[in-house]
C-alpha positions in Angstrom: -48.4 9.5 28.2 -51.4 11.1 28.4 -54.5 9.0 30.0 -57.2 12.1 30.2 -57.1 13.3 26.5 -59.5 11.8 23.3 -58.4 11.1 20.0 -61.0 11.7 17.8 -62.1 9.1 15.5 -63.7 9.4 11.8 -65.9 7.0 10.7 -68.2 6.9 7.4 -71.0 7.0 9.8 -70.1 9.4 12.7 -67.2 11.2 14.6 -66.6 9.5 18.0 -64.1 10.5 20.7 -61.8 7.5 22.3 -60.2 8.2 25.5 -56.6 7.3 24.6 -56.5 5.0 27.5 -58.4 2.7 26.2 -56.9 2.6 22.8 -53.7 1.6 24.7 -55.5 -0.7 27.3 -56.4 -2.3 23.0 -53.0 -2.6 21.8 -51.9 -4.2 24.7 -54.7 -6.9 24.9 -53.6 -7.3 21.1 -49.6 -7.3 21.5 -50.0 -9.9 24.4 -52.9 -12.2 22.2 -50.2 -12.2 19.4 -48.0 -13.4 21.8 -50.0 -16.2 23.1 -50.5 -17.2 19.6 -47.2 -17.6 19.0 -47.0 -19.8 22.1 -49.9 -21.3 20.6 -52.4 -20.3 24.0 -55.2 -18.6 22.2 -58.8 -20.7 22.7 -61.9 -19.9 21.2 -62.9 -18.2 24.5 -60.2 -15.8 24.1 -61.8 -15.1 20.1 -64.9 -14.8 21.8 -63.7 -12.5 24.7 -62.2 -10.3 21.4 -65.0 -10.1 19.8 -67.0 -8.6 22.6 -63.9 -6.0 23.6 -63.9 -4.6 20.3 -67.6 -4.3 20.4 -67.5 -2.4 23.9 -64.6 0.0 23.4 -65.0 1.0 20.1 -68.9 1.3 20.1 
């Protein structure tokens, strides 16, 4: 997989280029808090903790 490449993402405001690292470092925290949910482990901290990753990688 490639790590030092961007994907290029279109919003309605502006264009904005994601490494593609850190859209997979996402799906994985995603995949593995679906499986905690399923094991019922997700806290509020961990909606929290969410929150604020989806704030910082996709600013």
């Amino acid at each position: 997989m490639q790590t030092d490449t961007t994907i290029l993402i279109r919003s309605s405001l502006e264009k904005q280029r994601v490494p593609r690292k850190a859209i997979r470092q996402r799906i994985l925290f995603i995949e593995n808090k679906i499986k905690q949910l399923n094991n019922n482990e997700i806290t509020i901290k961990d909606y929290i903790l969410n929150g604020v990753m989806n704030v910082l990688i996709f600013q």
